[in-house]
C-alpha positions as CSV (number, residue, x, y, z in Angstrom):
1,X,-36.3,68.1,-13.7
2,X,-35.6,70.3,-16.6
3,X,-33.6,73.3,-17.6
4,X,-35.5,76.2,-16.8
5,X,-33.2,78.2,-18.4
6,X,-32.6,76.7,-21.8
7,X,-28.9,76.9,-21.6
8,X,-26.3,73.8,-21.1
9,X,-24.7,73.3,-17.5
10,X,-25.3,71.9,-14.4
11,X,-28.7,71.6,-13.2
12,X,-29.0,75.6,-11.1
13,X,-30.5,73.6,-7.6
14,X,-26.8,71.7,-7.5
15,X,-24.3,74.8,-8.3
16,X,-22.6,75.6,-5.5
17,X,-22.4,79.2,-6.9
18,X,-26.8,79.2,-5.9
19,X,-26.6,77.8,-2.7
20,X,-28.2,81.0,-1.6
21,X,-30.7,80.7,-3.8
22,X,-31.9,77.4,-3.6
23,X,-35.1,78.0,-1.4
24,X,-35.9,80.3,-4.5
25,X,-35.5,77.9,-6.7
26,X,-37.2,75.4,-4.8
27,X,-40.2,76.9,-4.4
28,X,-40.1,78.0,-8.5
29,X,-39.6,74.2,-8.9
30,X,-42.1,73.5,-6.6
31,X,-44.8,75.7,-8.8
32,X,-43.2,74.0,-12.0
33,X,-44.4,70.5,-10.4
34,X,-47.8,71.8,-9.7
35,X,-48.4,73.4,-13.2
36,X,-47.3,69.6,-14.3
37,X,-49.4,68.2,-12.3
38,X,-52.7,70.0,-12.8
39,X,-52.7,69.7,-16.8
40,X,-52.2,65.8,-16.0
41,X,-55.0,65.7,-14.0
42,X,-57.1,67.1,-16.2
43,X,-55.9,65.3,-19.4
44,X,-57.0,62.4,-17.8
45,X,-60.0,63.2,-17.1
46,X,-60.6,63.9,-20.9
47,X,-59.0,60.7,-22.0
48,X,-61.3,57.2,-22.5
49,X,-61.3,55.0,-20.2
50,X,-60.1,52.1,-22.2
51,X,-56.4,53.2,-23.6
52,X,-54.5,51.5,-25.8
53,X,-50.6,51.6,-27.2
54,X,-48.7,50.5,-29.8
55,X,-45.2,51.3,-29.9
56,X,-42.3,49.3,-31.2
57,X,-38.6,50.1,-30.2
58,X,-36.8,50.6,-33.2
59,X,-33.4,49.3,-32.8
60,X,-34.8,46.4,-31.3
61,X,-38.6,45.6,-32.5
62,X,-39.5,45.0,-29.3
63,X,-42.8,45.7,-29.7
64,X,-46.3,46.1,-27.5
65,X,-49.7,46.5,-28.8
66,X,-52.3,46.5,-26.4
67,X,-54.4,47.9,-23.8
68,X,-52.7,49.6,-20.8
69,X,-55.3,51.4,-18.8
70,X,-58.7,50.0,-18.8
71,X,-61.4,50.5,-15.9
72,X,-60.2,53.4,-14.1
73,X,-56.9,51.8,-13.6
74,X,-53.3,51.4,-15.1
75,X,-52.3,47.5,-16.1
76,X,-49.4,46.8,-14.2
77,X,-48.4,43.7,-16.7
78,X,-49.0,46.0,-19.9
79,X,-46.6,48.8,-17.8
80,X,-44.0,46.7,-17.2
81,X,-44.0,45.3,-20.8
82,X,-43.9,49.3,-21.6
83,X,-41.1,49.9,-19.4
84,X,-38.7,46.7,-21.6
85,X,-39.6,48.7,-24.7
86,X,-39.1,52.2,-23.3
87,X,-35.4,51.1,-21.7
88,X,-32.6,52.5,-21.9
89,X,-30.8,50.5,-24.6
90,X,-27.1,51.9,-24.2
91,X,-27.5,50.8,-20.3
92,X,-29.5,48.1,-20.8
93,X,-31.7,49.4,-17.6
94,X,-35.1,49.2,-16.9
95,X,-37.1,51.9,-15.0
96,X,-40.8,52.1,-14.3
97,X,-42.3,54.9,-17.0
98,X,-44.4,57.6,-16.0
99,X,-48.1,56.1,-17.0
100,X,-48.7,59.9,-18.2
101,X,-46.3,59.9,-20.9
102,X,-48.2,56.6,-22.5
103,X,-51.5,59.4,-21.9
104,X,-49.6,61.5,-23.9
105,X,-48.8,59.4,-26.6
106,X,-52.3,57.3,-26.9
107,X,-54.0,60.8,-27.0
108,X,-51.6,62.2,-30.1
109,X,-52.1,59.2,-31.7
110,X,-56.2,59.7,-31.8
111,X,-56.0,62.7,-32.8
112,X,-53.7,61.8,-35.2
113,X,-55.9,58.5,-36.2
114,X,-52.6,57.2,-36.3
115,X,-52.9,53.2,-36.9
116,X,-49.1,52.2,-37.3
117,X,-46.8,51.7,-34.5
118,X,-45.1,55.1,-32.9
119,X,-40.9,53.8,-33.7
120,X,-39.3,54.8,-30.5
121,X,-36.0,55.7,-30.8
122,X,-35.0,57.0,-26.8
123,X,-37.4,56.3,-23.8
124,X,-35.6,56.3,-20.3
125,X,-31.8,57.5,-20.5
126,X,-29.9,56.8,-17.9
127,X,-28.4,60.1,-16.0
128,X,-24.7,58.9,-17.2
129,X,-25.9,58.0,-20.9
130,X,-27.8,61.1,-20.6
131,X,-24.5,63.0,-20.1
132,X,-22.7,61.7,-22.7
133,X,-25.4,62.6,-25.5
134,X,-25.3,66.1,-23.7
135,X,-21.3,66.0,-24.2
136,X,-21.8,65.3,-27.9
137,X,-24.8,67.5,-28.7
138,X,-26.0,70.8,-26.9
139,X,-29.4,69.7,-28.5
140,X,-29.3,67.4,-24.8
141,X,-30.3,68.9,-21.8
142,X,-28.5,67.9,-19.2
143,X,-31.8,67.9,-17.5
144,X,-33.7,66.2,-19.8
145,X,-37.0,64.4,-18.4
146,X,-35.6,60.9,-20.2
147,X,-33.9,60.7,-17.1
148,X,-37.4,60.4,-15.2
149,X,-39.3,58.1,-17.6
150,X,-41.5,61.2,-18.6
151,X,-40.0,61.4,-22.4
152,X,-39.9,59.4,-26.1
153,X,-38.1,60.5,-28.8
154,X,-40.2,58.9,-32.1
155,X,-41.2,58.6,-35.4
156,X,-44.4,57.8,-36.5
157,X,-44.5,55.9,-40.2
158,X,-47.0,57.4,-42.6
159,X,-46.7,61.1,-40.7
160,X,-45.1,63.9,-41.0
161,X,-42.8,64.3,-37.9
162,X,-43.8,68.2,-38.2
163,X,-47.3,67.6,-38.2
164,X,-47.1,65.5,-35.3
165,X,-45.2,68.1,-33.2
166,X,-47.6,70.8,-34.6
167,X,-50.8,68.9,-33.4
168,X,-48.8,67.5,-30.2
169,X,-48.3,71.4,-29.6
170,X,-51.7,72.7,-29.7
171,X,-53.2,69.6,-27.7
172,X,-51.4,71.5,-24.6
173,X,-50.5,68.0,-23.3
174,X,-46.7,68.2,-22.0
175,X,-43.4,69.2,-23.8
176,X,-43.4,68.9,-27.6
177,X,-39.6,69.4,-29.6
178,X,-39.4,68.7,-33.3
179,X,-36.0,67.9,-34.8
180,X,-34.8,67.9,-38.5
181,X,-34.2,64.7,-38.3
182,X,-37.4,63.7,-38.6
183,X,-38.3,62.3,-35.1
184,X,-40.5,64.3,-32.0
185,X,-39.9,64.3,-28.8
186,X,-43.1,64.6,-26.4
187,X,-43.3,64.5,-22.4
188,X,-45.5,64.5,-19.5
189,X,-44.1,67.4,-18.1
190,X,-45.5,70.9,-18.6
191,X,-46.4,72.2,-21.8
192,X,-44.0,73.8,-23.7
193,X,-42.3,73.4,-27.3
194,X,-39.0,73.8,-29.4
């Protein structure tokens, strides 16, 4: 899920202030989940059919470089070796990945001709190491799709991180935010940017 209204707080479907609202907000969420759904569906179908990865945790260098959908199917070996370097590091937990995110990233990385590793720097959060970023930095959403597997915060050597998020951005592929820092964020969720 995701803050539909840009602002820090608890998620509006648990308030106990919208109880009254939450068939509202339901069905809202419930449109939000199709309008994620249809782009994905249609990404895919413009994406080869062979798809390959390379990514390499940064504070680890856990790394994989290989093929993870091939034959009209998902690898479940190469996911799982995805998921290990898409962990959440400060839990050390391990949650299955959304496929779509790697979509994500193998297409920006085409288009990019990218041939280096993407760094990753945040996969999967945890919601409780999730909350304490949040508590630290109102750059967080307390919301934030890290908590589904859907999201990678990145670096990607030899490329500028604003180039990245400008191409990520017109590709229409899922959430795209570019920090100073010098890292992107990108998701399988709907498109969007910041």
């Amino acid at each position: 899920m995701f803050d539909l209204f840009n602002r820090p707080g608890p998620c509006p479907c648990c308030d106990p202030a919208m109880a009254g609202r939450r068939q509202i907000l339901k069905a809202g969420i419930g449109l939000l989940a199709c309008t994620a759904i249809m782009p994905a569906g249609a990404m895919a179908a413009s994406l080869p059919s062979l798809r390959r990865l390379r990514a390499q945790r940064a504070a680890t260098e856990d790394v994989f470089d290989g093929v993870y959908f091939r034959d009209g199917k998902y690898d479940r070996e190469a996911l799982h070796k995805l998921d290990w370097v898409f962990r959440d590091l400060n839990a050390a937990e391990v949650t299955p990945i959304d496929p779509r995110l790697f979509d994500v990233l193998n297409a920006v990385a085409d288009r990019l001709d990218a041939d280096d590793p993407y760094q990753i720097m945040s996969g999967y959060r945890t919601p409780e190491h999730n909350a304490s970023n949040a508590r630290r930095s109102r750059a967080v959403s307390t919301v934030s799709l890290h908590m589904s597997g859907m999201a990678a915060d990145f670096r990607l050597p030899g490329k500028d991180a604003f180039g990245i998020a400008r191409t990520a951005a017109q590709m229409q592929m899922g959430g795209v935010g570019y920090y100073r820092e010098g890292f992107v964020h990108l998701d399988c969720g709907p498109p969007r940017r910041w």
